[in-house]
Structure formats: C-alpha cells, structure tokens
DOZA-714791 format. One line per 5 residues: for each residue x, y, z of N, C-alpha, C. Coordinates in Angstrom, 1 decimal. Each point is the difference from the previous one (the first is absolute). Layout:
N
X,Y,Z,X,Y,Z,X,Y,Z  ... $
//
This chain:
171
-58.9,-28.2,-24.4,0.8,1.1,0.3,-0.8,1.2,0.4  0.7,1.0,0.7,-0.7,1.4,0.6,0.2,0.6,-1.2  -1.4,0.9,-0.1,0.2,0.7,-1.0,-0.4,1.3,0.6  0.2,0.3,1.5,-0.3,1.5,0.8,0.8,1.1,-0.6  -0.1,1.4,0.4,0.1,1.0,-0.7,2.0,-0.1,0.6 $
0.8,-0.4,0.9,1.1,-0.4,0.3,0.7,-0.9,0.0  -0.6,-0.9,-1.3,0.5,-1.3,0.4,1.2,-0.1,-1.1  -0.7,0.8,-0.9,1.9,-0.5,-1.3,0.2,1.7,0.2  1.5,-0.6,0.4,1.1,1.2,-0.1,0.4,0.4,-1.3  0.1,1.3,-0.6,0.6,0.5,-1.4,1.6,-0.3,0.1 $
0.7,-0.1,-1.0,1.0,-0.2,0.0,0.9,1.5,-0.1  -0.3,0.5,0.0,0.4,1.7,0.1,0.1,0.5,1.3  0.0,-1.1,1.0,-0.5,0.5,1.7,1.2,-0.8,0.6  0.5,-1.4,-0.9,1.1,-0.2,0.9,1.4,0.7,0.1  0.2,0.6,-0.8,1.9,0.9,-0.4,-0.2,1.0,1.4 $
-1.3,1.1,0.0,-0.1,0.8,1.1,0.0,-0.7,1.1  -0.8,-1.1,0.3,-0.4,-0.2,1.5,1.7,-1.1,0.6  0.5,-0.6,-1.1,1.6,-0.3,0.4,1.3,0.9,0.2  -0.9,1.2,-0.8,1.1,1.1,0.3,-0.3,1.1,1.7  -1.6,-0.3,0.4,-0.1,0.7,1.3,0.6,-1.5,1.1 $
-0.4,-1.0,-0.8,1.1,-1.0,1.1,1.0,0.3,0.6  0.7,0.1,-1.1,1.6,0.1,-0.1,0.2,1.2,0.8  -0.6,1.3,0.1,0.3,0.9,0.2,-0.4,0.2,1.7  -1.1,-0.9,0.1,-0.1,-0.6,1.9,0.7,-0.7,0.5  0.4,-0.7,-0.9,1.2,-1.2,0.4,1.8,0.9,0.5 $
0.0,1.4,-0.6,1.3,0.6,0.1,-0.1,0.7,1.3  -1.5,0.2,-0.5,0.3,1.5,1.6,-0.1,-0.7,0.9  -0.6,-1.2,0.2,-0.1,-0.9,0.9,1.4,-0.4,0.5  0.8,-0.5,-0.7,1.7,-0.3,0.1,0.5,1.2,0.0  0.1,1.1,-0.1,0.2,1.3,0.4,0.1,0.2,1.5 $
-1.6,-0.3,0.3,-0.3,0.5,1.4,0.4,-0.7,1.1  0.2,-1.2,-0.5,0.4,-1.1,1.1,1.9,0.2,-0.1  0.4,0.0,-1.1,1.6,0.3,0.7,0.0,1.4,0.4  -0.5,0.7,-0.5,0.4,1.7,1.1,-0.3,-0.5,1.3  -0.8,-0.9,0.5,-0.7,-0.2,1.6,0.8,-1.2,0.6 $
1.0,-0.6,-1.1,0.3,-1.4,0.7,2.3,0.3,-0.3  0.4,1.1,-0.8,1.3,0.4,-0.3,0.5,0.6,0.8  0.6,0.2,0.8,1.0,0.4,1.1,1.5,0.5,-0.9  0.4,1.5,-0.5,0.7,-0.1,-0.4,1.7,-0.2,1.0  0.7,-0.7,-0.1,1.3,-0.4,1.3,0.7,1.2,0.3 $
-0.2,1.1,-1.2,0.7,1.2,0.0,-0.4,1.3,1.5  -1.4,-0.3,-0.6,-1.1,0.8,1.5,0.2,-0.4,1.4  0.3,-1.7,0.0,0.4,0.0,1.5,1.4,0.0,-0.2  0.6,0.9,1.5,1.6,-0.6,0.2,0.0,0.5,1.6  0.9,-0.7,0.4,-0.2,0.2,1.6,1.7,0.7,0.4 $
-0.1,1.2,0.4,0.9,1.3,0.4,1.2,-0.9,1.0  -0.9,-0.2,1.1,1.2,-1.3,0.6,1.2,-0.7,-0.4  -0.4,-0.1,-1.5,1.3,-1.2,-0.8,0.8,1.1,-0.7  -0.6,1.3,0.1,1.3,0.9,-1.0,1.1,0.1,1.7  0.9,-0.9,-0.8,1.1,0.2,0.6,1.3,1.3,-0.3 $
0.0,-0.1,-1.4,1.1,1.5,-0.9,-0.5,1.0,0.2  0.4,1.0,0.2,0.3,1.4,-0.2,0.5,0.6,-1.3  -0.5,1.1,-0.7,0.7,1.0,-0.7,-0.3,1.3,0.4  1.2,1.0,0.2,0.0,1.4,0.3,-0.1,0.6,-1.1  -0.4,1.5,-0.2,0.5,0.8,-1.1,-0.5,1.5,1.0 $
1.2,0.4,-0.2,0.1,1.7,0.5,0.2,1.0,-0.7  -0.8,1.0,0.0,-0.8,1.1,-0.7,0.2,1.0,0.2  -0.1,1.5,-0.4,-0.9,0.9,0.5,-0.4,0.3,-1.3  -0.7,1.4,0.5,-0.7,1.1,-1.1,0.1,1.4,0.3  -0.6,0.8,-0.6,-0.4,1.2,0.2,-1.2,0.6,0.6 $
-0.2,0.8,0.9,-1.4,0.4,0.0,0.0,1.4,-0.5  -2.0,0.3,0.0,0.6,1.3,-0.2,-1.6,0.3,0.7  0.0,1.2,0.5,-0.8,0.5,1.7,-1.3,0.7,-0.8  -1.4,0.0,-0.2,-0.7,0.7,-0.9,-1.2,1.0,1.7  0.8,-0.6,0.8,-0.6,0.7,1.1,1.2,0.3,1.3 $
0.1,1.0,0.6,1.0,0.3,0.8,-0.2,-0.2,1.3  -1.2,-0.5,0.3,-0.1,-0.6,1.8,0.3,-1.6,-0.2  0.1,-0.5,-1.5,0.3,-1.4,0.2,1.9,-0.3,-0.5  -0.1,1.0,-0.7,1.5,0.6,0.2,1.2,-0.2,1.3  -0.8,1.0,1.2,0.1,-0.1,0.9,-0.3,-1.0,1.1 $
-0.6,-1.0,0.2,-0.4,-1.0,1.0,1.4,-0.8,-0.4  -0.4,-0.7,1.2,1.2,-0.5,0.7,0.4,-1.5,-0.8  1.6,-0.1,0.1,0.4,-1.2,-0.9,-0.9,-1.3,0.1  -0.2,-0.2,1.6,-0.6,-1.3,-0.3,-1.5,0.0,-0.4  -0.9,1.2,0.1,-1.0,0.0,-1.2,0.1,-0.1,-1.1 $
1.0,0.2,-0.1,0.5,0.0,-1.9,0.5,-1.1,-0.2  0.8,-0.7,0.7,0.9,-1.7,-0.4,-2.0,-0.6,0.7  -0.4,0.0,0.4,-1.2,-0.9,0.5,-1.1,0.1,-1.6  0.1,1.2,-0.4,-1.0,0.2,-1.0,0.5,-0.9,-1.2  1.6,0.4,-0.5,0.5,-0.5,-0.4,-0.2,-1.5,-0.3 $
0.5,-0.6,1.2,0.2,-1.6,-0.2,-1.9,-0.2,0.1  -0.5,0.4,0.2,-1.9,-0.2,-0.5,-0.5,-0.1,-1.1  0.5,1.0,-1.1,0.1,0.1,-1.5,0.6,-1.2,-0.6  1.7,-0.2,0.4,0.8,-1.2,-0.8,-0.9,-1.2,0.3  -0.3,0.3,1.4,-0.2,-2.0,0.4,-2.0,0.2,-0.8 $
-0.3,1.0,-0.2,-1.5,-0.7,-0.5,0.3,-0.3,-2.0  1.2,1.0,-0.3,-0.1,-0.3,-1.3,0.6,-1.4,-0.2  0.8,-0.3,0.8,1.1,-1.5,0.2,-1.0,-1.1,0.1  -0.9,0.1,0.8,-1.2,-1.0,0.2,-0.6,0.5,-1.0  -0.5,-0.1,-0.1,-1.2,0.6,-1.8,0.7,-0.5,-0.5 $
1.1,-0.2,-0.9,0.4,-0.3,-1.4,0.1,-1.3,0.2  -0.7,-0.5,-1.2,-0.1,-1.5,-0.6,1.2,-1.1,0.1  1.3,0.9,-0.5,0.9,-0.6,0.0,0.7,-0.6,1.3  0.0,1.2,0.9,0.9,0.3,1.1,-1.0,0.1,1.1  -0.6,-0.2,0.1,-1.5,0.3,1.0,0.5,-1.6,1.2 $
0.0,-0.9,-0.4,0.2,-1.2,0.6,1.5,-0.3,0.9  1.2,0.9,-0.8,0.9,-0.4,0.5,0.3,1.4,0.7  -0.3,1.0,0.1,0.3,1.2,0.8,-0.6,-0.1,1.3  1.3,0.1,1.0,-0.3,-0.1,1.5,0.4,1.0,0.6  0.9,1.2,0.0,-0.2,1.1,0.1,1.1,1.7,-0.5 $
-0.8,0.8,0.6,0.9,1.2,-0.6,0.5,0.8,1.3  1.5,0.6,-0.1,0.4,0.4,0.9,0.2,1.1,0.2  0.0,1.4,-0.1,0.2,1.7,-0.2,1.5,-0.1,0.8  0.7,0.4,-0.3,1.7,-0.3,1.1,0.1,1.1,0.1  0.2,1.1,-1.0,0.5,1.1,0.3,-0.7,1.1,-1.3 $
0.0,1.3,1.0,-0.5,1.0,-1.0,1.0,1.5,-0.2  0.4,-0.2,-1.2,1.3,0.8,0.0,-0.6,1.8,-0.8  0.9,1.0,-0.1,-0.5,0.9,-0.2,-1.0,0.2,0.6  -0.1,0.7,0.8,-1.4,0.1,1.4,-1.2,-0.5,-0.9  -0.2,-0.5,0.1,-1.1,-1.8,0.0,-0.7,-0.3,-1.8 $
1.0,1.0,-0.6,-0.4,0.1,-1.7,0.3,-1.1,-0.9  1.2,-0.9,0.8,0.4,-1.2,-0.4,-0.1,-1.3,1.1  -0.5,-1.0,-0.4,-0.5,-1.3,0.8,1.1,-0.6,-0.8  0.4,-1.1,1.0,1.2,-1.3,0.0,-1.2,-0.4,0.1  -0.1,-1.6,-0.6,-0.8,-1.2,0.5,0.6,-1.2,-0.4 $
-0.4,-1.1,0.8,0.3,-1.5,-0.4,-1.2,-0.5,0.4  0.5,-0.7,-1.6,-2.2,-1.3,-0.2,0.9,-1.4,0.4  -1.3,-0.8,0.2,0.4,-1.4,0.2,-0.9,-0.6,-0.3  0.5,-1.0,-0.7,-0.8,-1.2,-0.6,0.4,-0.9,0.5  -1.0,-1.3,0.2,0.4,-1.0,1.1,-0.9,-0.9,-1.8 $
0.9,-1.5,0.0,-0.8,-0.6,-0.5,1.1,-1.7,0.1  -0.6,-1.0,-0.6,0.0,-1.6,0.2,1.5,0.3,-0.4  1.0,-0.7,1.1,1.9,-0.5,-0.7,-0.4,-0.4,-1.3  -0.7,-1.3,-0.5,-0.1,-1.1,-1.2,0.0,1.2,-1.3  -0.9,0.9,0.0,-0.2,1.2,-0.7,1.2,1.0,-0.2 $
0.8,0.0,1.2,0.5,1.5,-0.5,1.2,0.2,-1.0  0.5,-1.2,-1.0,0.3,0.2,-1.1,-0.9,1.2,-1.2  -0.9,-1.0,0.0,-1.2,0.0,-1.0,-0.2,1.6,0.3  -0.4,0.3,1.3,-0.5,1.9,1.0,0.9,0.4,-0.7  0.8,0.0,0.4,1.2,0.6,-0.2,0.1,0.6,-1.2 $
-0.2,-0.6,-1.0,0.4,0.5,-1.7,-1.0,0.5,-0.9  -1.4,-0.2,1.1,-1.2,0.3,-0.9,-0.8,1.2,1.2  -0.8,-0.6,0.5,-0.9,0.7,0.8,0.8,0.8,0.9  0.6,-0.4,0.9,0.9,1.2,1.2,1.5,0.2,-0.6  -0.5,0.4,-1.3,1.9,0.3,-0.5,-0.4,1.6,0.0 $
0.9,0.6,0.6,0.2,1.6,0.0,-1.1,0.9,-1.1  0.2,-0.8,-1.2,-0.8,0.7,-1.3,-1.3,0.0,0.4  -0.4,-0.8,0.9,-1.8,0.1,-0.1,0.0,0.7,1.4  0.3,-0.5,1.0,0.0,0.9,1.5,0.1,1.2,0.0  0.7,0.5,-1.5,0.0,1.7,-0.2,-0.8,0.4,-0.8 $
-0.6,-1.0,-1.3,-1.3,0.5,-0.8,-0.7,-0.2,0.5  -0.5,-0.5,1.3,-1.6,0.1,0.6,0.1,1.3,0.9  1.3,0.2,0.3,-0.1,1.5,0.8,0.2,1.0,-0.6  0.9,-0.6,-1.2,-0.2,1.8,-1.1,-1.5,0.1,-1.1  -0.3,-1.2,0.0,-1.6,0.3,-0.5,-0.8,0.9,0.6 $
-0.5,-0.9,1.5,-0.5,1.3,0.9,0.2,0.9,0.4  1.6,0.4,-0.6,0.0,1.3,0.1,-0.4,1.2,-1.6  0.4,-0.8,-0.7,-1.0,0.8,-1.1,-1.4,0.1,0.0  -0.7,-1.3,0.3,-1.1,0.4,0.0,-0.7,1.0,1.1  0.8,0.2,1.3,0.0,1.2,0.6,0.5,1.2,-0.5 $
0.7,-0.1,-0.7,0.3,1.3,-1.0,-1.4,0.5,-0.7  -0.5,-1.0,-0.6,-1.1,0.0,-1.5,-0.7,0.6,1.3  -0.5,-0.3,0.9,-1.2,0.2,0.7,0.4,1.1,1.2  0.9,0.3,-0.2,0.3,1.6,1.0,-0.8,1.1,-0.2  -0.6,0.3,-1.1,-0.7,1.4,-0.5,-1.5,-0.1,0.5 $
-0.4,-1.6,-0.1,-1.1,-0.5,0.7,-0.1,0.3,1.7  1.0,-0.7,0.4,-0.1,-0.6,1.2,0.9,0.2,0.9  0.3,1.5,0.0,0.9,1.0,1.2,0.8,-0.5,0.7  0.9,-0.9,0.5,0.3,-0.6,1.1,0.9,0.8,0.6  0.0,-0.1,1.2,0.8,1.1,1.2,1.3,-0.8,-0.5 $
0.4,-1.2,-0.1,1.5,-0.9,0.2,-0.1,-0.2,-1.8  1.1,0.3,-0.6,0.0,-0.7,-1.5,1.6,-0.4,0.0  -0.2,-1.0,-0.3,1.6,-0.9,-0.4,0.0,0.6,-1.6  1.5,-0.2,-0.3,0.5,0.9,-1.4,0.4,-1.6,-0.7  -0.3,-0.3,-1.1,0.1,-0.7,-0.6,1.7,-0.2,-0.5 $
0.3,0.9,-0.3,1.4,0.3,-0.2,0.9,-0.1,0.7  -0.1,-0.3,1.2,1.0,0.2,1.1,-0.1,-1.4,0.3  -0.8,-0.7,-0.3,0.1,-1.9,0.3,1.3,-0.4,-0.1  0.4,-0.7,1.4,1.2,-0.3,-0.3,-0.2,-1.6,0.8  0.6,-1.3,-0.7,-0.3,-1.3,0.5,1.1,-0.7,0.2 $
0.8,-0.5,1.0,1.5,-0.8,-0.2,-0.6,-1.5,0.5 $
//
C-alpha cells in the first residue's frame, strides 16, 4: 500500500467535501434551467389578441406653470396620451395587453381630459381578463397609484402638468 503524505483520507474530510458537491451539483442545475427555461408567459404573439376591452376616464389637472396652461389642446391630449400609454406599458400586470390610449376630449378649457384605454388580448382568455387582470378594479389602481405616487413626489419633482388624484374617474 501507499503510505505518501495523500494517500489515506481522514474521515472528517468526507461530510465537507459531499457537502461542496452537493452544493456544485445545485448551482450547476440552477444555471442550466435559467439558460435552458423559457417561461410560456414571456412569449405571446399580439397578432392572436383578437378581444378588446375599453374603459373611459378622465381626471383632473391642475397647471403648476401658465405657458403650459396655455398651449394648445393638442399639446396637451399628445402629452397626455404619452404619460398614460408609458405608464400602461410599464406595468407588469397590464404592460402586455395595453394597445392604446385615446385623449377624445378636453372639457373646462383643457383642465379636464376624457380618455379611452384599450386592451387587446387572446378571445380563449377573456373570461379569465375579464374578472382578474383587465377588470375595471386594477385598470384604475395602476392609474390611481401613479397618481399618488406623483402626489408623494410633487414637492420633489415640480411638474408643469399634475393629474389630481381625486378627480380619477374610470367607467
């Protein structure tokens, strides 16, 4: 037998060197399904949303500058539908099925916006949409969110255009 300075293993060396195994063996199966899992959710192809859902809005504004006050409606419905349609894309929920926002009309010389949103998403789905994700309750908490947290952050972050949280109105 070898009697070299490596040749008998202690027995206090195998519990550790099975447990850095183990622990190559995970990240290894870790790293290969994050590189080889495709979640079905991430792809969906826009083509097959064949349904529609509307919901018509307005709000309030209120003017923190008076040359933006004054510019013309369709700078204001253009700015307008810029704001909805980037917060509508951003959100996690609704980001996938929002296809677009419409400014129709601006009532009280331009201090009140009319809008209609639209979500496009799969017929097979729009039970399910319907009662969870694109039901009125959330289409209006993702836009009354952002509007408080545009509240929280007005004293910060001046904005010439501020929508009134209070004046959210969603049908």
């Amino acid at each position: 037998m070898c009697q070299g300075k490596y040749s008998k293993a202690k027995v206090w060396m195998v519990p550790p060197l099975m447990a850095l195994v183990a622990v190559v063996l995970v990240l290894v199966s870790l790293a290969l399904c994050a590189g080889l899992y495709a979640d079905p959710d991430d792809t969906f192809e826009r083509s097959t949303f064949g349904a529609a859902r509307r919901f018509n809005g307005s709000f309030g504004l209120l003017f923190h500058d008076t040359s933006f006050a004054n510019s013309s409606r369709g700078d204001l419905a253009g700015d307008l539908q810029t704001k909805l349609s980037r917060l509508y894309t951003s959100s996690p929920a609704l980001g996938r099925y929002f296809s677009h926002v419409e400014i129709f009309a601006l009532r009280n010389g331009s201090s009140i916006p009319e809008y209609q949103l639209t979500f496009a998403f799969p017929e097979e789905q729009e039970e399910l949409l319907d009662e969870f994700t694109l039901s009125r309750e959330m289409v209006y908490n993702v836009l009354r969110q952002f509007l408080h947290e545009q509240k929280l952050q007005r004293g910060q972050n001046q904005s010439a255009l501020y929508m009134e949280p209070a004046s959210l109105e969603l049908s």
